[in-house]
C-alpha positions as CSV (number, residue, x, y, z in Angstrom):
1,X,69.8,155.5,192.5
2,X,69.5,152.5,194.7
3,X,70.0,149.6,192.9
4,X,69.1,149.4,189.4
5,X,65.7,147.7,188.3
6,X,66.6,145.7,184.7
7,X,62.8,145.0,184.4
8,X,61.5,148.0,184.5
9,X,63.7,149.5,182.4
10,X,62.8,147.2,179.6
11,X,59.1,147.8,180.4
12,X,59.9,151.6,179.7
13,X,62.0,151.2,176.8
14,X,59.7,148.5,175.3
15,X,56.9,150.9,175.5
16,X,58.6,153.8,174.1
17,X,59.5,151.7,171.3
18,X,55.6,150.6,171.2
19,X,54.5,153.5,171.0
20,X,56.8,155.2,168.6
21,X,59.0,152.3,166.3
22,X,61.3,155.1,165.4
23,X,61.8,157.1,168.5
24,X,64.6,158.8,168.7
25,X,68.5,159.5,170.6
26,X,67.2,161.7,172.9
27,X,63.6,160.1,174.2
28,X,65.4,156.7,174.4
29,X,68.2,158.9,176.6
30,X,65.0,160.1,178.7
31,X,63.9,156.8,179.4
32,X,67.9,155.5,180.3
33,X,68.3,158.8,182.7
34,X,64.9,157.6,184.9
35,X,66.8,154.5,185.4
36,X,70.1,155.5,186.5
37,X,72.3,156.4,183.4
38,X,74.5,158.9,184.0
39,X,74.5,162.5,181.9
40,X,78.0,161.4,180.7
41,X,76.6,158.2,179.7
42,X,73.8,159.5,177.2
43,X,75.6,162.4,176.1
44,X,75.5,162.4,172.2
45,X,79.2,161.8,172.2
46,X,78.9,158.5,174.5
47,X,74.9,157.4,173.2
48,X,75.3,158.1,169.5
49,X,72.2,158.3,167.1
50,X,73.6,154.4,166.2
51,X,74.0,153.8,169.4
52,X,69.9,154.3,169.5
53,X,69.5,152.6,166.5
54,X,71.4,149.5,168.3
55,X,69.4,150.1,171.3
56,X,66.0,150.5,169.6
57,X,66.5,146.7,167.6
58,X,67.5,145.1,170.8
59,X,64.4,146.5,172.7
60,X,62.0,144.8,170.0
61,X,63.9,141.5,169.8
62,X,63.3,141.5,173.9
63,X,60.0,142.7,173.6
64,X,59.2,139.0,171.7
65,X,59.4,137.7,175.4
66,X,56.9,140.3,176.3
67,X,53.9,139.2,174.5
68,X,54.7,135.1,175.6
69,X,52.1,133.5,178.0
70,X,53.3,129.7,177.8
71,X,55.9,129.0,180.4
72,X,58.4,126.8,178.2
73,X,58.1,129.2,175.2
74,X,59.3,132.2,177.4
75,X,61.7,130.2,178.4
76,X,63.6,129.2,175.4
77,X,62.9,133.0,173.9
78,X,64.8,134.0,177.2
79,X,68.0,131.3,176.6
80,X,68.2,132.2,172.9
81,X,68.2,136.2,173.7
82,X,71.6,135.1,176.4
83,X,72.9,132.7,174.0
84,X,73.1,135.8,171.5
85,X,74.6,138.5,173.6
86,X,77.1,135.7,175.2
87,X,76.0,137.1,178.8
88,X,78.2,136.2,181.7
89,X,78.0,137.6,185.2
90,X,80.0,140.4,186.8
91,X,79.9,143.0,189.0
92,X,80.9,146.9,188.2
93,X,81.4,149.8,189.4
94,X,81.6,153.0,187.5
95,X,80.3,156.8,187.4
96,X,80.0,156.8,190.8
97,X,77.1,153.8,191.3
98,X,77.3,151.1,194.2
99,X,78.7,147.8,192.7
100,X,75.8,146.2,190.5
101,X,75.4,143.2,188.4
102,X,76.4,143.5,184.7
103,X,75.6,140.6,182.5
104,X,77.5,141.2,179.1
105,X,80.7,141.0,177.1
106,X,82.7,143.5,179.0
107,X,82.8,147.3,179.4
108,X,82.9,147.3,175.6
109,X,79.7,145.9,174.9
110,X,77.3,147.9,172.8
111,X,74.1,149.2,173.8
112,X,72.1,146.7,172.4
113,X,74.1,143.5,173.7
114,X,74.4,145.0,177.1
115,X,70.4,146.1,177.1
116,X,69.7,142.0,175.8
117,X,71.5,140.8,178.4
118,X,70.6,142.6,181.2
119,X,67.1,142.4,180.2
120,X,66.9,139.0,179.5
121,X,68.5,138.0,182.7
122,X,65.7,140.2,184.5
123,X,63.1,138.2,182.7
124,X,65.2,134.7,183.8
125,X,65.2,135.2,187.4
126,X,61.1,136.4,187.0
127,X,60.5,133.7,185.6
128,X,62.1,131.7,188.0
129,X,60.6,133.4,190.8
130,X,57.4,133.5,189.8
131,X,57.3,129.8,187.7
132,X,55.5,131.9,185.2
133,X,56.2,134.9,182.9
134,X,54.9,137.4,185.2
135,X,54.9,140.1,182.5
136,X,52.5,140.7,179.0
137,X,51.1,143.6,177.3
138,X,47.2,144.4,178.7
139,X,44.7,142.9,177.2
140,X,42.5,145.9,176.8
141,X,41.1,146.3,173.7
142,X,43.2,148.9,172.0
143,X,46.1,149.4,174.9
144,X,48.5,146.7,174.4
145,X,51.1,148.5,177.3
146,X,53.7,146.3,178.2
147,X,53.5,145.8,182.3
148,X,55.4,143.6,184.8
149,X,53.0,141.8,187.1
150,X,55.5,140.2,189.8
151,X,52.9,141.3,193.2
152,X,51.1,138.5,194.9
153,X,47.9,136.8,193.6
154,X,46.9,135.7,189.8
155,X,49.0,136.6,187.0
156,X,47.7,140.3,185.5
157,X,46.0,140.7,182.4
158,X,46.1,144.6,182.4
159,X,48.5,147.6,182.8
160,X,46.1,149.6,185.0
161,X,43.4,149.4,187.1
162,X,41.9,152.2,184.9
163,X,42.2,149.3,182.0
164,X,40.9,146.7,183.7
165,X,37.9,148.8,185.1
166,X,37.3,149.9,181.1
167,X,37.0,146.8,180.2
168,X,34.8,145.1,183.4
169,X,32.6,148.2,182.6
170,X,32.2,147.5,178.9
171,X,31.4,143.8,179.9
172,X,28.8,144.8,182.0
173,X,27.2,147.0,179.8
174,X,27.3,144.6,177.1
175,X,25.3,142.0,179.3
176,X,23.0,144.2,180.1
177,X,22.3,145.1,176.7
178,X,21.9,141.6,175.7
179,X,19.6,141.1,178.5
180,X,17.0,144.0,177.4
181,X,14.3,142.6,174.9
């Protein structure tokens, strides 16, 4: 894989978890393998059903940042969730990747500190980037998908153009209706 994509990741994981609050070893594994994990790395010997478990509860405490809109709120969210996992920048190489940017205790981290901190250091340098959260969960009724909306133009408001078409479509229908006598 080349070059890993900390964002995404927690955009798949966070949905996952969305969608099922108790999914379990091997669909979070799934998710992991998409994004580079090796087999040896979410074998059930090396990605334990606590391991998930550790996963899991750091994917909702991320996922907080997720639904923030206001700028300075994201922000502190985002220093709180690297003041907890006591992040610090390295670079590693292992199972065969390219060298890549770890942020986390050490090669002994647990999955959750090492998912907070990667994630959260995604969600820093969007932030910074973009001067905005350029992330949020879609805003059609009933959807609620967590998306990343770092592409030119206004912030997003939905995870798909099929959303965002449901929902211009149900506003146009409503107008007309309220236009009829």
């Amino acid at each position: 894989m080349p070059g890993f994509r900390p964002a995404q990741r927690l955009i798949d994981l966070a949905n996952a978890v969305r969608e099922d609050p108790a999914v379990g070893r091997e669909a979070l594994a799934e998710v992991l393998a998409e994004h580079g994990e090796t087999p040896a790395d979410l074998s059930p010997r090396a990605f334990r059903k606590e391991d998930a478990d550790e996963l899991r509860a750091a994917v909702l405490r991320v996922t907080d940042v997720l639904v923030e809109t206001d700028t300075d709120r994201a922000a502190e969210t985002i220093n709180d969730l690297l003041e907890r996992c006591a992040a610090r920048p390295r670079l590693s190489r292992h199972d065969g990747h390219a060298w890549h940017l770890h942020m986390d205790r050490g090669d002994d981290a647990g999955w959750g500190d090492w998912f907070t901190a990667a994630s959260a250091t995604a969600l820093a340098q969007i932030l910074s980037e973009h001067g905005r959260p350029a992330w949020g969960a879609c805003a059609a009724p009933g959807c609620g998908t967590f998306f990343l909306g770092t592409g030119p133009g206004d912030p997003r408001r939905y995870c798909s153009p099929r959303c965002a078409s449901r929902v211009r479509v149900a506003e146009h229908r409503r107008r007309k209706a309220a236009d009829r006598p």
